[in-house]
N, C-alpha and C positions, 0 to 999 in steps of 0.2 A: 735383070739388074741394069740400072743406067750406069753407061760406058764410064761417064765420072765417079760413082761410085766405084768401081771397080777399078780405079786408079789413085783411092784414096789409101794413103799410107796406112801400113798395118793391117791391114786388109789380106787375106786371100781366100779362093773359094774353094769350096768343097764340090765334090763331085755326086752330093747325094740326089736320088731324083726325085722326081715332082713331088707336093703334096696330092692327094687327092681326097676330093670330098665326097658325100655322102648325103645329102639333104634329109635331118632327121622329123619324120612324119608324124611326130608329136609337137602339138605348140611351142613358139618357139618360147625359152627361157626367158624369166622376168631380168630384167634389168641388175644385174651389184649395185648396192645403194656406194656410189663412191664419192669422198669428198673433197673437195679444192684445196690443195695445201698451196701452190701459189698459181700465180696464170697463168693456164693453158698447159697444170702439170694434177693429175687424178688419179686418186690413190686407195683402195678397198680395205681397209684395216682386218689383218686374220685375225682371227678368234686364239686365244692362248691354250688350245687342243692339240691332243691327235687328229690325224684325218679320220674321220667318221661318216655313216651315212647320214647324219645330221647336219654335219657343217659342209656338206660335199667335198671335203677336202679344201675348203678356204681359210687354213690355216696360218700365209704368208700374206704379208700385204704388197698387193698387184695394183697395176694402173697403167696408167697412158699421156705422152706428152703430144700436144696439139701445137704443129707448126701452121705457117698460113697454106703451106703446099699439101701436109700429111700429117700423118700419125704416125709416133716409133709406142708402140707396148714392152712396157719394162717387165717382165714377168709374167708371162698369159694366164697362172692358175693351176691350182693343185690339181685340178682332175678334170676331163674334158667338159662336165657341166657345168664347173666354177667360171673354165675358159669361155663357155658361149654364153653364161652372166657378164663376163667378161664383156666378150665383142658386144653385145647389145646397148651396156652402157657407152661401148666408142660408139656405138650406131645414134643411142640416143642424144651426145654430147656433141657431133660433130657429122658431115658428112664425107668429112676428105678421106681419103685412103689410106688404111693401113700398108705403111712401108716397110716396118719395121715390125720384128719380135725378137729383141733382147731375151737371151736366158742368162741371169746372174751369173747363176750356178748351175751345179746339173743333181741338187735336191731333188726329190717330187713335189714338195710343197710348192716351188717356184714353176717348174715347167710342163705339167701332162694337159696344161691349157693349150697349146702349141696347136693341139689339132684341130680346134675350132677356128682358127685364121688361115686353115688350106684355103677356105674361098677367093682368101684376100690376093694370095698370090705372093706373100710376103718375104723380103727377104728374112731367114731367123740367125741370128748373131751370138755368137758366142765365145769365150777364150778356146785359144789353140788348142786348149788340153779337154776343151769338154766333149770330143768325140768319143776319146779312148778313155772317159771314165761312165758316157752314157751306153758304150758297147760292153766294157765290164758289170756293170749293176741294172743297166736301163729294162731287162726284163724281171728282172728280183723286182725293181720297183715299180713294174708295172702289178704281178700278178699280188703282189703287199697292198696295194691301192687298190686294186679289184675287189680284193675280200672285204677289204672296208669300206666302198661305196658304191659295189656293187660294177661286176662286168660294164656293161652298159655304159656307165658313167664315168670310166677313170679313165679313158682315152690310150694313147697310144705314144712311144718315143719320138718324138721327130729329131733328129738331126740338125745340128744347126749347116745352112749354106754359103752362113759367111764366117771366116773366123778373124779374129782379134787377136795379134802378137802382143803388139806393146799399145800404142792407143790410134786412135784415129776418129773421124768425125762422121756424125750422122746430122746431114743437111735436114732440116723440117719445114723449108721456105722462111726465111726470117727470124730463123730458131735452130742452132748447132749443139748438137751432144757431142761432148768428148767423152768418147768409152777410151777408159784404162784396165789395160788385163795385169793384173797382180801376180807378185811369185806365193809360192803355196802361203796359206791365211789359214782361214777357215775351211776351205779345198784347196785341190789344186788347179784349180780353174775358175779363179773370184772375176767377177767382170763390174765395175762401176760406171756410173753417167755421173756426167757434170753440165745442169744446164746455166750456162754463164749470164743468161738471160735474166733469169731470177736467181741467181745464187743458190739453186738447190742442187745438193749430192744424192745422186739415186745409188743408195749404200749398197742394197742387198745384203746377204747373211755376213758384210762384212761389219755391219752393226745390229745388234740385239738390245733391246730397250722392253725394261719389266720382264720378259719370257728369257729362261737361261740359254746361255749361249750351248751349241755344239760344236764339239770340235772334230774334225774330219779331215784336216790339214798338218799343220806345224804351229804346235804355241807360241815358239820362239818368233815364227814369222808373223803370226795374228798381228802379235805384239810392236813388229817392223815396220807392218803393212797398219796399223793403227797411225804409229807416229808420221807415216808419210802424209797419210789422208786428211792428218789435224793441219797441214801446213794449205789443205785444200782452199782457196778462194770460193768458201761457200759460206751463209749464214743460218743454212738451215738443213735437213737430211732427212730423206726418207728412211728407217731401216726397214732391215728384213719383214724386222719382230717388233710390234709395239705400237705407239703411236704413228698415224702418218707423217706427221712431221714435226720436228724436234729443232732445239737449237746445235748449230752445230758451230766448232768442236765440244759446245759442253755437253750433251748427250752420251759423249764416250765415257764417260769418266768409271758411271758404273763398271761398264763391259772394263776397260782396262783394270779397272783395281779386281774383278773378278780373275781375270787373267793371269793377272801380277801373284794374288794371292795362290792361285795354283800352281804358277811357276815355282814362286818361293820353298814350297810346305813341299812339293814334289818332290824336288833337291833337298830337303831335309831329312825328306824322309832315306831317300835313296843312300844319304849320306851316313845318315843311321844303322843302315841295313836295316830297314823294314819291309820285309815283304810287299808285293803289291797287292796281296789279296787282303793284306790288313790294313794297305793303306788307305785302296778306297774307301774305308770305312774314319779313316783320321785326318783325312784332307780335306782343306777347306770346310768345314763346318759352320763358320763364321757367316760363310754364307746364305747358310740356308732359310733363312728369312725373306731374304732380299728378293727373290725370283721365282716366277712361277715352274710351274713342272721342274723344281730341283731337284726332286727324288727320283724321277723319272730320267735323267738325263745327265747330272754330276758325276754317277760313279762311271758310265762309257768316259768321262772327260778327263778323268785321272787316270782311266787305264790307259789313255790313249797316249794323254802326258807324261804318264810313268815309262812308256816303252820310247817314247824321243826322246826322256832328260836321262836314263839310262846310261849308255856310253858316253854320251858327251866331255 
């Protein structure tokens, strides 16, 4: 790491060691077809799946910001193959150096790309808190992504070596990200980019557009951590989930009134004294038109909200 980096606010390191790489003796991986959402910002739009051996796990949407010095990669890839579809498109887009590897979150759909950028040397960046939640789950979610796309292909946990308090900047020659680390959202270790350059907010799973939102953090805080990010000086946003790039703040509106409607109906129900195994079944309903994988992924979002709006 340059000395400056390592003096930039918010900042501290981790003491995890090297990457090391591997050179895999099969051809290398075609290209992610990725598209321009503004200058010198490149985005893979996921599939609205599970991970599968069919989508290799490229179920979030990844990409890469191009300064005139470097590259920062905002999410390397659901599974180590998605990640070296990944590095090929920075390879065939650019030939400056990847500096950077931003993990949002500490999802799998966002980070098992990580280990295809060992060659780079890369610094990988992440909130304070995403150690001790990729040390508690990072092998559940490795050997969950193995079955699904095969050993081979799902890569490995890497560690981030930088971490992120509250925010601080990633130099790109000509081009500065502000990462902000969030109090719990959608986890408890949200990470966002703001390139001031073009006015785009690199959301991560703290926006969901068409694919239903999960939740894995605090509703109350999603909801917090929404109304800060609308005050953002952006006019447009990449999410997690969805298109690559949306107008922003009005792209929120779905996910908030989603939110809001669970919030609501949660506390109603609680207030009723309704069970929560009945209620997953009476919550939110209204919804279930509007988003893909609802049934798939709504009743974890009421159990989850019924056990935080509980004592309150």
């Amino acid at each position: 790491m340059h000395r400056r980096d390592a003096l930039l606010g918010g900042l501290s390191l981790c003491c995890s060691p090297a990457l090391t790489w591997a050179p895999n003796a099969d051809p290398p991986p075609a290209p992610l077809a990725v598209e321009r959402v503004a200058d010198g910002i490149f985005f893979r739009p996921g599939v609205d799946e599970d991970a599968s051996a069919a989508n290799e796990g490229g179920i979030a949407n990844v990409g890469f910001v191009v300064g005139r010095r470097a590259v920062a990669v905002f999410d390397p890839g659901g599974s180590l193959i998605d990640g070296q579809r990944l590095r090929a498109a920075v390879r065939r887009t650019t030939p400056l150096p990847v500096r950077y590897v931003v993990l949002s979150h500490g999802h799998p759909d966002h980070i098992f790309g990580a280990q295809a950028f060992a060659a780079d040397h890369a610094q990988v960046v992440g909130h304070q808190r995403l150690p001790a939640m990729l040390a508690a789950r990072g092998e559940y979610y490795r050997k969950r992504l193995a079955s699904a796309v095969g050993a081979d292909r799902a890569g490995t946990v890497v560690m981030p070596t930088v971490l992120v308090r509250d925010r601080t900047e990633l130099d790109l020659g000509g081009r500065t990200l502000l990462l902000t680390a969030h109090p719990v959202a959608h986890t408890d270790n949200d990470l966002t980019a703001l390139d001031s350059q073009t006015g785009t907010l690199l959301a991560g799973d703290l926006l969901f557009v068409r694919r239903i939102p999960s939740l894995d953090g605090s509703l109350r805080g999603w909801l917090d951590v929404l109304a800060t990010l609308k005050a953002t000086p952006a006019r447009r946003a990449v999410p997690g989930h969805g298109p690559t790039g949306v107008d922003w703040p009005g792209a929120s509106a779905d996910l908030e009134r989603y939110l809001g409607v669970l919030l609501n109906e949660t506390r109603d129900a609680i207030r009723k004294g309704i069970p929560i195994e009945e209620a997953v079944d009476a919550i939110g309903r209204s919804e279930r038109g509007r988003w893909a994988l609802f049934d798939a992924y709504h009743g974890g979002n009421v159990t989850h909200a019924y056990k935080e709006l509980e004592w309150e």
